[in-house]
C-alpha positions in Angstrom: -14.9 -4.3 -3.9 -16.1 -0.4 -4.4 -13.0 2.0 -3.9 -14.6 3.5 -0.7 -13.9 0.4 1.0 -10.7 -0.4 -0.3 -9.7 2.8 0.7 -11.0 2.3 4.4 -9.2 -1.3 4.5 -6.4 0.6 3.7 -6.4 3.4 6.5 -7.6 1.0 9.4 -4.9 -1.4 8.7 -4.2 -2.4 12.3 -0.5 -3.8 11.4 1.6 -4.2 8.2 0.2 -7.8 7.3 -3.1 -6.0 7.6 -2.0 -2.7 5.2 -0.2 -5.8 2.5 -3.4 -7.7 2.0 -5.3 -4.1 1.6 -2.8 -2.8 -0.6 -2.7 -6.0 -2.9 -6.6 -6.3 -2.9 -6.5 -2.4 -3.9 -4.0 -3.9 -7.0 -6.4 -6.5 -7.6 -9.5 -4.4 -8.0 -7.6 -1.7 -10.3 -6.3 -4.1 -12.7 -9.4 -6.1 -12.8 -11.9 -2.8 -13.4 -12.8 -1.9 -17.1 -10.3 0.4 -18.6 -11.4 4.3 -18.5 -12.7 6.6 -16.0 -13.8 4.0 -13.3 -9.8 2.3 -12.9 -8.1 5.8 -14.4 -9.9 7.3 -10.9 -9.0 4.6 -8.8 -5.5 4.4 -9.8 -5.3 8.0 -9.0 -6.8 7.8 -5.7 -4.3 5.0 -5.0 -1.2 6.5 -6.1 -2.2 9.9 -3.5 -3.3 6.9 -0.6 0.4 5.0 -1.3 2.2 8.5 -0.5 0.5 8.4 3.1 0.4 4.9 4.3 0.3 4.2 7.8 3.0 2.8 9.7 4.2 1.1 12.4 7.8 1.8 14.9 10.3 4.1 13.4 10.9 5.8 10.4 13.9 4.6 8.2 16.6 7.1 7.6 15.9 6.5 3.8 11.9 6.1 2.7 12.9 6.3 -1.2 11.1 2.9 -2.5 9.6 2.4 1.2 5.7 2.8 1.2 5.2 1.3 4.8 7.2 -0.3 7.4 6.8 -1.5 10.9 9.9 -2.2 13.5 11.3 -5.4 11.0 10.3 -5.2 7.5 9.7 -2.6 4.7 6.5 -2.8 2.7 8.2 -2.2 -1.0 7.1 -2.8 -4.8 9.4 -5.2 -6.5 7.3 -6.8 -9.3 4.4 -6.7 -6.6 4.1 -5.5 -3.0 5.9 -7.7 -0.6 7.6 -7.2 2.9 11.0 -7.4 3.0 13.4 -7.6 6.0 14.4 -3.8 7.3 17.8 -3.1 6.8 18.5 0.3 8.5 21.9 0.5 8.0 
């Protein structure tokens, strides 16, 4: 998959189960791309994407390890991206 479109599945993620499959598929491509310029680029353009995810219902008080969320879960990284249950405490 080029990085144009992994970029698009990204933004038009409809809902979070949308935005994990796009973001894992994104992991998938960069680790299995040759190593120089071609993943070096593409895990630069995902690291900038990861800062401005989409999201769905309302902000957590704290965002620190929280790329996404919608009104029940937290999209995180722990040892992969996974949703986890929200917690706003």
């Amino acid at each position: 998959m080029g990085s144009d479109k992994i970029i698009n599945k990204i933004n038009s993620a409809d809902n979070l189960d949308q935005l994990l499959a796009a973001v894992r598929a994104a992991e998938t491509a960069y680790l299995a791309s040759p190593n120089g310029f071609v993943a070096a680029s593409l895990r630069d353009c995902l690291e900038r994407i990861y800062c401005d995810l989409p999201a769905w219902g309302p902000a957590p008080a704290d965002t620190e390890e929280v790329y996404s969320w919608d009104a029940i879960r937290y999209l995180v990284w722990q040892n992969g991206w996974q949703l986890v249950p929200r917690s706003d405490d």
